[in-house]
Each structure stands twice: as C-alpha cells, then as structure tokens.
C-alpha positions as CSV (number, residue, x, y, z in Angstrom):
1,X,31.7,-9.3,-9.5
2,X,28.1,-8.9,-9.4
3,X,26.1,-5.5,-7.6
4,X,24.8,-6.2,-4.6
5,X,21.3,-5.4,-3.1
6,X,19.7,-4.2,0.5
7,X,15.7,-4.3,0.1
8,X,14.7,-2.3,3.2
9,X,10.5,-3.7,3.7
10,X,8.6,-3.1,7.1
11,X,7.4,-7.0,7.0
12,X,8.9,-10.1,4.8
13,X,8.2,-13.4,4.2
14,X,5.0,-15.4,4.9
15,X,2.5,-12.4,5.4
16,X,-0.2,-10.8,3.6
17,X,0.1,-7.5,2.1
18,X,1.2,-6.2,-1.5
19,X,3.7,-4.6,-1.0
20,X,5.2,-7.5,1.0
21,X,4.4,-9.7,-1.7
22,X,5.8,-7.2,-4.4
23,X,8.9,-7.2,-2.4
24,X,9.1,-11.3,-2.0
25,X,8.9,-11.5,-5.9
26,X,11.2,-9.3,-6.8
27,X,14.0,-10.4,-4.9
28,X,12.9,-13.6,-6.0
29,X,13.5,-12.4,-9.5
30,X,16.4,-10.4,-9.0
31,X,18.7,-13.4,-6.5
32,X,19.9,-14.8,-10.3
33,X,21.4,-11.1,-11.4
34,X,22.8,-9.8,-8.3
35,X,23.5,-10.7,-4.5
36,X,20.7,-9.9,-2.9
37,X,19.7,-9.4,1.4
38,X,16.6,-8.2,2.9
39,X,16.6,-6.1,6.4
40,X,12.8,-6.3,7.7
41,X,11.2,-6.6,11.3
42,X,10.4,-8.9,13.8
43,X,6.6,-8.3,13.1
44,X,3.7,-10.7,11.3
45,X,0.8,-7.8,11.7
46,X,0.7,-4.4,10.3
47,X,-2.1,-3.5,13.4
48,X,0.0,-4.0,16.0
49,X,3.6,-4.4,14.8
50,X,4.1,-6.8,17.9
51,X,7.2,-8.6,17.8
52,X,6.3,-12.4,16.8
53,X,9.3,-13.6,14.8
54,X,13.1,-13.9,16.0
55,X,15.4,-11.5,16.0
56,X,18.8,-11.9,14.0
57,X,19.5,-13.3,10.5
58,X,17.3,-16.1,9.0
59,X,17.0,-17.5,5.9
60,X,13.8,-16.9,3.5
61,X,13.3,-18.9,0.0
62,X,17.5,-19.0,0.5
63,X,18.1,-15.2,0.9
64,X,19.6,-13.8,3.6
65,X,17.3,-12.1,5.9
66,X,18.0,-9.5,9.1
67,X,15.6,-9.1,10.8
68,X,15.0,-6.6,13.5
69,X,13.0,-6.0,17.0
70,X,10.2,-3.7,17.2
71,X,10.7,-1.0,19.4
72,X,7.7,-0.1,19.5
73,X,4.5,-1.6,18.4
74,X,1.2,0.3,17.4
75,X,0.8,2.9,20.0
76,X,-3.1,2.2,21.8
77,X,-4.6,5.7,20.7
78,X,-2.7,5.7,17.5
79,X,-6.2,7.1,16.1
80,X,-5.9,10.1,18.5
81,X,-2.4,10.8,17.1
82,X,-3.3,10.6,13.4
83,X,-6.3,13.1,13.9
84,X,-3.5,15.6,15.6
85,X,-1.6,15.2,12.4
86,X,-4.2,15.6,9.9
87,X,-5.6,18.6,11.5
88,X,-4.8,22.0,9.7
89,X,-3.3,23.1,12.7
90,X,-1.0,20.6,13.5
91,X,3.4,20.9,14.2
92,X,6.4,18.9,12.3
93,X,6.3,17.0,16.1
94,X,2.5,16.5,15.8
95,X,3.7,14.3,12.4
96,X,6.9,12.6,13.8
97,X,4.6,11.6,16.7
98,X,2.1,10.3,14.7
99,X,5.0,8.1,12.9
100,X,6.5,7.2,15.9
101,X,2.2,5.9,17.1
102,X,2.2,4.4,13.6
103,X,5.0,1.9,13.8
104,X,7.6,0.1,13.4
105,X,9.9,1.7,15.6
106,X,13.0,-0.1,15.0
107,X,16.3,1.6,15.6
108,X,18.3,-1.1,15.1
109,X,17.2,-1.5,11.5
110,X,18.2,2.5,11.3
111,X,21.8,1.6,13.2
112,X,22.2,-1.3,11.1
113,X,21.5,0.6,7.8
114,X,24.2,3.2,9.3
115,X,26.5,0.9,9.9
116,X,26.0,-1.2,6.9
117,X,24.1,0.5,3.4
118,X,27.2,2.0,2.2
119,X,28.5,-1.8,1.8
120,X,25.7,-2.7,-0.5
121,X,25.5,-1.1,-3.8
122,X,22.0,-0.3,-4.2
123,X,19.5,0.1,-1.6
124,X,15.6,-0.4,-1.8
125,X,13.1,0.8,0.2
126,X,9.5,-0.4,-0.1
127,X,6.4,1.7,1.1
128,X,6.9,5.6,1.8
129,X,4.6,5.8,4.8
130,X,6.4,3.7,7.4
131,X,9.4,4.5,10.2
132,X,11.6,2.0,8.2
133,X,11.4,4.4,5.0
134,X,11.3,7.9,6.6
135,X,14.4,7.1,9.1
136,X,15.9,4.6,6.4
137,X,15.9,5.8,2.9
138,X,18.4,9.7,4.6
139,X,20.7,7.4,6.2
140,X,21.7,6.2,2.5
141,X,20.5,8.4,0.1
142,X,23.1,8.4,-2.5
143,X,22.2,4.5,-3.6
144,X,18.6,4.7,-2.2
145,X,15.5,3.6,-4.7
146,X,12.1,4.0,-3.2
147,X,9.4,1.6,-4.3
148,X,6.6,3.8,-3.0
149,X,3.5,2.1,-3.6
150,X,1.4,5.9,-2.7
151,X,-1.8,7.1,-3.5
152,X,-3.7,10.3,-2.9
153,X,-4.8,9.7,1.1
154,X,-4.3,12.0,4.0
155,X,-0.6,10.7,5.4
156,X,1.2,11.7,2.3
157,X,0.4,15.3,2.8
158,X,2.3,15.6,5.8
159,X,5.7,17.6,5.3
160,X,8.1,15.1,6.4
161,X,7.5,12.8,3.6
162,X,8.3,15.3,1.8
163,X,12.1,14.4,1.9
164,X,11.3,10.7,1.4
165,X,10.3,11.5,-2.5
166,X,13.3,14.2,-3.3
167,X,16.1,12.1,-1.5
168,X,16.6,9.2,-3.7
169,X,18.6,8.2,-6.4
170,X,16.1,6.8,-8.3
171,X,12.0,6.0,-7.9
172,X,10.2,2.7,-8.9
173,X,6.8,3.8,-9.1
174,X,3.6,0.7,-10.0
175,X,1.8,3.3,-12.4
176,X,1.8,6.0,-14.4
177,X,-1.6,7.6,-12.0
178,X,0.7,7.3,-9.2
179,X,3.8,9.0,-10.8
180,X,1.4,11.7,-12.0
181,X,0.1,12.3,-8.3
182,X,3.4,12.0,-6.4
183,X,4.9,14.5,-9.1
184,X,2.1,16.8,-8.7
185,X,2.2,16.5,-4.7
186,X,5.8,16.7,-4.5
187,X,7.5,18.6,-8.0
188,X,9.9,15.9,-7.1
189,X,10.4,15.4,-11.5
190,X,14.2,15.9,-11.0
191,X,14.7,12.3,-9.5
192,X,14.8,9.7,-12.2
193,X,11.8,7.8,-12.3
194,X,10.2,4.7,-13.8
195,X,7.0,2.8,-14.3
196,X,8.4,-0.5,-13.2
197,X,4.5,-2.3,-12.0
198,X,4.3,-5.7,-10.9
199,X,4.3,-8.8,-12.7
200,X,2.7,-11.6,-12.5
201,X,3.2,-15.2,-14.0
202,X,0.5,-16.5,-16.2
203,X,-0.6,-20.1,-15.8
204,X,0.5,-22.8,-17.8
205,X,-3.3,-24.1,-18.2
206,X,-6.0,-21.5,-19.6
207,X,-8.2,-19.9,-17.3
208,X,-12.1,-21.3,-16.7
209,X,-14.8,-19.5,-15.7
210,X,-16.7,-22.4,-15.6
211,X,-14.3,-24.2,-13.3
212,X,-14.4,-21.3,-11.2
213,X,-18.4,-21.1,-11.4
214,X,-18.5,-25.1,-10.6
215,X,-15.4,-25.3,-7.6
216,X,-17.3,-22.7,-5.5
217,X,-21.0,-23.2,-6.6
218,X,-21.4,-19.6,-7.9
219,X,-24.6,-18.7,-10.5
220,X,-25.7,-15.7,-12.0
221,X,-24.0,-12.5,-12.7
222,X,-20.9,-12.0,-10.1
223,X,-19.2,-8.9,-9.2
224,X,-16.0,-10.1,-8.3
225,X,-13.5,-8.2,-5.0
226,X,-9.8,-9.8,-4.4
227,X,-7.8,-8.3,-1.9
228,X,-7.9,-7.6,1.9
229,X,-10.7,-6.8,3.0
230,X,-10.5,-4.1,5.0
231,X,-12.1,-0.2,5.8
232,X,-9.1,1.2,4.2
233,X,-9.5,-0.2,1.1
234,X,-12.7,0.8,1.0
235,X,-15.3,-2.0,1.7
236,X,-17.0,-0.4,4.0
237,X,-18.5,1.6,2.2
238,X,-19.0,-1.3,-0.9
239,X,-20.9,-3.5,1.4
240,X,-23.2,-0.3,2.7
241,X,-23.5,0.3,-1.1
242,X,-23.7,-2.8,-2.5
243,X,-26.9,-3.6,0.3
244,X,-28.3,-0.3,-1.3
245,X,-28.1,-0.9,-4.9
246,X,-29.3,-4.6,-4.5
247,X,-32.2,-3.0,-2.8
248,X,-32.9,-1.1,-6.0
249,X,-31.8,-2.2,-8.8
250,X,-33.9,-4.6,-11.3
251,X,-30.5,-7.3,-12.0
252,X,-29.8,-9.1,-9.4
253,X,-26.5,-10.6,-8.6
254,X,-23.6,-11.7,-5.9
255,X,-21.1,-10.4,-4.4
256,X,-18.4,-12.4,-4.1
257,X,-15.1,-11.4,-2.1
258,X,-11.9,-13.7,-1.8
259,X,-8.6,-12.2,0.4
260,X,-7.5,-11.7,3.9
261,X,-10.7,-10.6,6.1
262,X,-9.7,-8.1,8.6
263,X,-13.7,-6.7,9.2
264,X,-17.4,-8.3,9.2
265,X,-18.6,-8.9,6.2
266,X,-22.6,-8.7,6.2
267,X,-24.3,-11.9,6.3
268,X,-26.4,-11.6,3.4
269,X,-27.7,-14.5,0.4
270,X,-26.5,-11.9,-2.6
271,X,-22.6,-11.5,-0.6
272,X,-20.1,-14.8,-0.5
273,X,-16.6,-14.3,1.2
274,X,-14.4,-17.2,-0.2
275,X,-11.8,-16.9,1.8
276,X,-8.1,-16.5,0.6
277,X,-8.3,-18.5,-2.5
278,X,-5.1,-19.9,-4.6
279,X,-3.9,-18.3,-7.6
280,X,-4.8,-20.4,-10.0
281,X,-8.3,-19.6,-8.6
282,X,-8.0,-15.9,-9.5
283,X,-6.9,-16.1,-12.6
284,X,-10.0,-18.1,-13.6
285,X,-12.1,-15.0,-11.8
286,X,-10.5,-12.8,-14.4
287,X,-12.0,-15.1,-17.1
288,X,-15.0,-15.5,-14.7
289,X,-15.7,-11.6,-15.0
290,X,-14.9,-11.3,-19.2
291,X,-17.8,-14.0,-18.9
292,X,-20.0,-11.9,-16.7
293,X,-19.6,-8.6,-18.2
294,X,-20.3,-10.4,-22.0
295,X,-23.4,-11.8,-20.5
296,X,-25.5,-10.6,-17.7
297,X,-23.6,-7.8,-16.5
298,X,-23.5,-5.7,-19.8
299,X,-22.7,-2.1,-20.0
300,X,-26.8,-0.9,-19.5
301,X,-26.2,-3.3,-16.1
302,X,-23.2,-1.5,-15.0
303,X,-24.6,1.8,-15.4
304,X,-27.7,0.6,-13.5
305,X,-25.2,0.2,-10.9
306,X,-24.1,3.8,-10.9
307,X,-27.4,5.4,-11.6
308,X,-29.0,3.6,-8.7
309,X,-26.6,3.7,-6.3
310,X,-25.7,7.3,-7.4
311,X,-29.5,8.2,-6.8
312,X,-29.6,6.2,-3.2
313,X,-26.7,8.5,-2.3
314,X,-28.0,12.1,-3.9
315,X,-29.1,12.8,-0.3
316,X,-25.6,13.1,1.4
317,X,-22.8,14.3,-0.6
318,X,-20.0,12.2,1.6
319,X,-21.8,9.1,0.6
320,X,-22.1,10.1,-3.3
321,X,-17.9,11.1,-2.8
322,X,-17.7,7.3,-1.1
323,X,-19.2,5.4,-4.2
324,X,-17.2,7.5,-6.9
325,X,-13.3,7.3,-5.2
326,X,-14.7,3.3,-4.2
327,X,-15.6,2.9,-8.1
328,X,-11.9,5.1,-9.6
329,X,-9.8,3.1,-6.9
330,X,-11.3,-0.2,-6.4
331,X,-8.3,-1.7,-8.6
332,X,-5.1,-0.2,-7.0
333,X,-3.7,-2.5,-4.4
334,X,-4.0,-0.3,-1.5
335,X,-6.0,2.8,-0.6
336,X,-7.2,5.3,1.6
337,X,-9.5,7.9,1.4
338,X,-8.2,11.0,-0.3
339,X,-7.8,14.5,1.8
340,X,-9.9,17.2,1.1
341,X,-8.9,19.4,-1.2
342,X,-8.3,22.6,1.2
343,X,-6.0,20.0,2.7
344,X,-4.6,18.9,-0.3
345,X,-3.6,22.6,-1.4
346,X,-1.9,23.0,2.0
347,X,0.4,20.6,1.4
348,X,1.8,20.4,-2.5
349,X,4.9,22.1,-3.5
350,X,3.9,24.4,-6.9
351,X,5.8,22.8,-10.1
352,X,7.4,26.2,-10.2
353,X,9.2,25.9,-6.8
354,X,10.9,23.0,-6.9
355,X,12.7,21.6,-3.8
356,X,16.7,22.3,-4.4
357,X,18.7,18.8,-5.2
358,X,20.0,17.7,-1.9
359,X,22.1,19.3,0.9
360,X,20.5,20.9,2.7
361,X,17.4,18.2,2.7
362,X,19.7,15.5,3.4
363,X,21.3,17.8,6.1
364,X,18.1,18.4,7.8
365,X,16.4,14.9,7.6
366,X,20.2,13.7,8.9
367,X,19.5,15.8,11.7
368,X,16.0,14.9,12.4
369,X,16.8,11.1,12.2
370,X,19.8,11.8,14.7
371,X,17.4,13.4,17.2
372,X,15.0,11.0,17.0
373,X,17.2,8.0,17.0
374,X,18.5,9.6,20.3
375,X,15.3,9.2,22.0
376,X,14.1,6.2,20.5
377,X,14.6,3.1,23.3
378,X,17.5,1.2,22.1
C-alpha cells in the first residue's frame, strides 16, 4: 500500500507565484510514488485573497483538490497592521492581527486539517508566512514537512513563526543560504533538514541566444530580469537605479524584464517588458546572458555597473543598502527587504538556548490556534 500525501499551499493551480508553481511540480512528480491530495483556497490573487474559485473538491492535472473559502480576504489597511507589528514595541496580538490583515483566513481548511491530517501519512506545508501554515502545520505536527521558501525580511522576525520552524517533522529548505539563516534565526538545527531546491526540466532542443535576440528584436548588451515584477522583489529600486547608472555609465545597454507585471515599469528606450514569456523562451535567455556576459558585458562592464551606481548612491546610505541587497538577492525567487539589524537582534533565539523539542510549543500554539479558530467567522 502506498504513503499517502496532504500538500497544504495558500493558492493552487493556474496562478502565478513560485512557490505555487514549486508546489504544482512536485505533486506532479510525486502522483507516480504515492497518493497524493492538495487542500488550498478559493483565491486567484495573493493582494486580495478574494474568493474567485469554487468551493469543494475539484480536480487539477487529475489530483484531487479541496479547496476552501476565504474567510477573510486582505484586510483594507493591512499596511497599518504590518507597521504595528514591525514596530519594536509591538504585542503577540499586534502579530496575530497582522496575520489575520494578511490573509487567507480560512477556518475550514484549519477544521478540515483537524478532522482529516491524521488520515494522510505525510503532510506538507508550503510558505511559512501565511494563516494556512501558522494555524496548519500545529494542528498536525507529528507528520508535518514545511517547505518554507524564507528569506531574511521583516515578517519572519515576529515570535509566532517561531513555532512554525521547531514544530515539524522534517524541513525542505530551496538552499543552503536559506537553511543557514532560518538556523541562525531560529536554532531550530534539531529538526531534520534538507536542501531539497527545485528542479527544472531541460529542453530537448539547445538553447539560442540568437533565436531569442531575433524572436523579440533585442541588440546590444542585455541585462536580463525574469520573475514578477513587483516592489517586493525589489524592482523598484532596479528601475530607479538602473535610470541612474544608464545616466552614467559609458556601455550602454537594455533592460529587458519578462514575468507577471504587478507595478509601472518606466517607459524608457534602454527598458523592454516582454511580458510573461514561455519556457522555452527563458532558457534561451540563460544562453542569451553566457553570450552577453562573454561579449559586451565583461567583468570591467559589470563593475562599471557597481562603481557607478555605487557612486550615484554615496549620498544616501538607504539607497547605497538598496543596490547591494537588490544585487545579493536578485536571484532568489522571492524577497523582501531585510530588517534592521537592531530588529534582527530582537528577535533570534542564541544557538546556545535552543527551544525545547515539543510540548509545551505544541501545547501553546494548540492553544493559540483554538482561540483564534473560536473567533474566526465560520
């Protein structure tokens, strides 16, 4: 008899994000070893959380999925609630309500989970940061493995995650920087741990730069963005220093960006926005960019690139600590700004107090998801 699976994700299916997409391959992977279900929400978009899809169990690429209401969406002044939170001053209830503004409140995932997790044998749970995880991953500790997909921003100093990294079984971290960090953060070493990443298929055809150059009339040395395109990962402050090295530097050269667009992009000659291009697309970028860095972009040209837009930003010290965290972080697949460090220090366990293995954690966080659960519209 094969094991079977839960993956617990906040979205599923045909969305954008990577950690949706991480989730979508790997059960996709997984449906031939063991028997695999999903429980996810009812939403499409992360900003709102708004209930778009139905309710109940549906089918995606054959596996069973459940999917379940939102509760509640984005709360309007969500900003107002994450300030309250991030403050140095802030309560354990200045963070669950911050949560709660986050989204997506959905207690019937939770009841379903609590009715249901002990029948699977393994649990997963993708993304630390969200209600699904936090009010999730204590109902079902025992057989719980959290894909975290964290990185060094403000949220994941709050205490209650905290519990979210020494509760499970087992953690599936992307790389070994982020196992580093979260073991740093948290002194959360105890739980068994891999590097598991995410794979990728590789095309049957070699990749061309030249067919990429040709299909979307691109010339010249490229420096080459695929993601979303949004603040949080950064972009605003590439475009603001982008426009300032351009208006510099001695090479010039494009911009070119290709993903979801969820902000302006400037209208300028030197920036193209593709759109959301198909795969077979970005794997000729990556052969694209070996071309550009060999040629015009050679290592004297990238460290133009630092030493001009380093000196355009001597003035102000926030913009000089934008363009070195936008230059360490503009490969991971999602990112926030990091806390300060007075912040930071707040918040990390030292390695030599060490969070005790379970009860009383498990106890608490029981507790805390009962209470909440209780107040939490039905």
């Amino acid at each position: 008899m094969r094991n079977s699976l839960l993956v617990v994700i906040q979205r599923y299916g045909d969305v954008a994000g990577g950690a949706e997409a991480h989730a979508r391959m790997l059960v996709n992977r997984l449906r031939a070893h063991v028997d695999i279900e999903v429980a996810t929400t009812t939403a499409r978009d992360y900003w709102t959380w708004r209930s778009e899809l139905t309710a109940g169990t549906t089918w995606v690429d054959g596996i069973r999925v459940h999917r379940f209401p939102v509760a509640k969406p984005r709360a309007r002044l969500f900003h107002s609630y994450e300030r309250r939170a991030f403050s140095g001053d802030h309560s354990l209830m200045d963070e669950l309500e911050f949560l709660d503004a986050q989204g997506p409140v959905t207690p019937d995932l939770a009841e379903f989970l609590r009715r249901h997790g002990r029948e699977f044998d393994h649990v997963l749970f993708f993304t630390y940061i969200y209600w699904t995880t936090v009010f999730g991953l204590p109902l079902v500790p025992e057989r719980a493995v959290l894909v975290p997909t964290a990185h060094d921003e403000p949220a994941i100093g709050l205490t209650m995650y905290r519990r979210v990294f020494h509760l499970p079984r087992a953690i599936a971290y992307n790389t070994a920087e982020e196992r580093a960090m979260v073991e740093r953060r948290f002194a959360n070493s105890r739980v068994p741990s891999e590097i598991v990443g995410v794979g990728v298929d590789a095309p049957a055809a070699p990749p061309s730069a030249e067919r990429f150059r040709a299909t979307y009339r691109l010339n010249g040395p490229l420096f080459l963005y695929l993601g979303r395109i949004v603040e949080s990962k950064g972009c605003r402050e590439l475009f603001d220093l982008w426009q300032r090295w351009q208006g510099a530097a001695q090479t010039k050269a494009t911009l070119v960006l290709a993903g979801h667009r969820e902000m302006d992009i400037p209208e300028r000659e030197d920036v193209r926005y593709l759109g959301e291009i198909p795969d077979a697309d970005k794997w000729d970028t990556d052969r694209s960019r070996s071309s550009r860095r060999s040629a015009s972009c050679s290592s004297s040209a990238r460290r133009s690139v630092t030493a001009s837009a380093g000196a355009a930003a001597s003035s102000s010290r926030a913009r000089t600590r934008g363009l070195s965290w936008w230059r360490s972080t503009s490969t991971c697949s999602r990112r926030c700004a990091p806390a300060s460090r007075d912040r930071r220090a707040d918040h990390e366990l030292p390695r030599t107090k060490r969070a005790p293995l379970a009860r009383r954690p498990l106890r608490d966080a029981q507790r805390i998801v009962t209470a909440w659960l209780a107040r939490s519209p039905s």
